[in-house]
Structure formats: structure tokens, C-alpha cells
N, C-alpha and C positions, 0 to 999 in steps of 0.2 A: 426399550429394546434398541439395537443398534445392533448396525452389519460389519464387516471388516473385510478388507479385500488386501489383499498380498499381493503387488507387483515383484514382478521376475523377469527377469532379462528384457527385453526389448520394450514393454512396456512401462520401463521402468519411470520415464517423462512424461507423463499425459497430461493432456490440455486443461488448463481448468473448464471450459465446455465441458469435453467430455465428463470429467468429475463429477459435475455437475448435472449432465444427463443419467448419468449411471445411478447416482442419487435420488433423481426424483421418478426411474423406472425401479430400484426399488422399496422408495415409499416408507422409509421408518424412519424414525426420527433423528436418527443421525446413522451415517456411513462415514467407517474410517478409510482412509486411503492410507497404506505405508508401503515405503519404500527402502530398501537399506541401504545405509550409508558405510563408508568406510567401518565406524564406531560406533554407529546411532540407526534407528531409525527415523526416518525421515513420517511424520505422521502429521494429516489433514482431516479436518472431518465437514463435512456437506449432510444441513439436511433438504428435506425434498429443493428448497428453492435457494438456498444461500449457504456461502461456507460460513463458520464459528470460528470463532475463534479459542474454544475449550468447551470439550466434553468429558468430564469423567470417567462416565460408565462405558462411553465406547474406547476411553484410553485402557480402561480395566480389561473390556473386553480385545482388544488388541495386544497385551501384553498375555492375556488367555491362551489365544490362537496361536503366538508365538512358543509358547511354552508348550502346547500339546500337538503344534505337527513337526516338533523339533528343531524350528528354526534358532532357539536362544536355551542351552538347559535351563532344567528346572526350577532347579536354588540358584539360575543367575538373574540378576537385576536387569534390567534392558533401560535404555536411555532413547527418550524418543526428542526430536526436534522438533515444534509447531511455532506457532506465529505466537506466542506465546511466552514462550520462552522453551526452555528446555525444561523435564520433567521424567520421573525417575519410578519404574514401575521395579516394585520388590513383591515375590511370594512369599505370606504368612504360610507359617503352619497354622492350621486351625484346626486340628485333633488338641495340640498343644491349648492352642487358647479358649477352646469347649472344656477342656480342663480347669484352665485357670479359673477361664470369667464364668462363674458359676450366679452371676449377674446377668441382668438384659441384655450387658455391652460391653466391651470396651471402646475409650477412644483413646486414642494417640496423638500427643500434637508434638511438635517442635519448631525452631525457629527455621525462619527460611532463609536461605542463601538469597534470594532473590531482596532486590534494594526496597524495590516499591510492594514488597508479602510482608506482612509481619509474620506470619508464622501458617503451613501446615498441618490438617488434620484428618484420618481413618479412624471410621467408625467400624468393630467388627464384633459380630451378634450372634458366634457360630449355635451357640446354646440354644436363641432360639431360631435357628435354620436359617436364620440371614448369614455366610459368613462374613459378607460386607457391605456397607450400605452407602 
């Protein structure tokens, strides 16, 4: 489970302290911090005592929240920035691939633009109630 917190205007700079307090008051295994950028979001994630440097599921769920209080539509991709590198959040349809994948899963891989990835992969299971794991 993972939180995601949306800065806005004046809070848009916060301390890494604070992040980090905000984190371990509330206590799950990872909180994303985003910020928007010109083109990107700016994305951090802390859990109770340290930031990561990559989380998945709270990148998953940050590109969530973006798409359902309307900050990024729906069918658009969002580009976030971490310590990481950069990294690239796309919505499946998954009526479409409960369709298709009439199997356990799909997976997806491709190659990575990144020097030091060899390659990218999503797993998605909508068939059986996971759409992504």
C-alpha cells in the first residue's frame, strides 16, 4: 500500500525533513511526494524512515491519482522525474485485455532506452481481478 500527496502552489519545495516526517506520520510503506514540473512530474517516494530510490506500485498509484482528480487526462501518458531516472506511466485498457488474455496474464516487455536497463516489463492479470501486478 502506498500514499501519494499532490503539491500545489506554495508548497511546491519541501524539505526533505519535512518529507520525511510526513512519511513516517503516515506509516505505510511508501509515500509518493509529486510535484509538477514544466513537462513532467517531479516524483519522490519516502518510506517510514528513508527515501528509495524506486517504487512501482506507488509510481502506479501516482499516475492513478493523476488521472482520476484530473490533473493529466485519461489516455494521456504522464512522465515523472526521480533519482532514478525518468520513467513513463501509460493507461491500459483492461476491458480490452480481459478480453484478450483469456490466460492468467499478460506480460509486456520491451527494450529500455535507459544505457544501464536492458529491458522493461508489465504484468496484467485483469481476468483474474489483478489488472496489474
Amino acid at each position: 500500500m502506498a500514499s501519494v500527496i499532490v503539491f500545489f502552489g506554495s508548497r511546491r519545495r519541501s524539505s526533505d525533513e519535512l518529507l520525511q516526517n510526513i512519511s513516517a506520520e503516515i506509516n505505510l510503506s511508501e509515500t509518493a511526494f509529486l510535484v509538477k514540473n514544466s513537462d513532467a512530474y517531479s516524483l519522490r517516494w519516502f518510506t517510514p524512515t528513508t527515501e528509495v530510490d524506486l517504487c512501482g506500485h506507488a509510481t502506479l498509484a501516482s499516475a492513478h491519482v493523476l488521472w482520476e482528480i484530473g490533473e493529466v487526462y485519461k489516455d494521456s501518458a504522464i512522465r515523472f522525474d526521480t533519482r532514478s531516472g525518468q520513467l513513463l506511466a501509460v493507461a491500459p485498457d483492461f476491458k480490452i485485455l480481459a478480453e484478450v488474455a483469456k490466460t492468467r496474464g499478460v506480460i509486456v516487455t520491451a527494450k529500455s532506452n535507459e544505457a544501464n536497463v536492458d529491458f522493461v516489463s508489465r504484468f496484467f492479470a485483469p481476468s483474474a481481478g489483478i489488472d496489474e501486478d
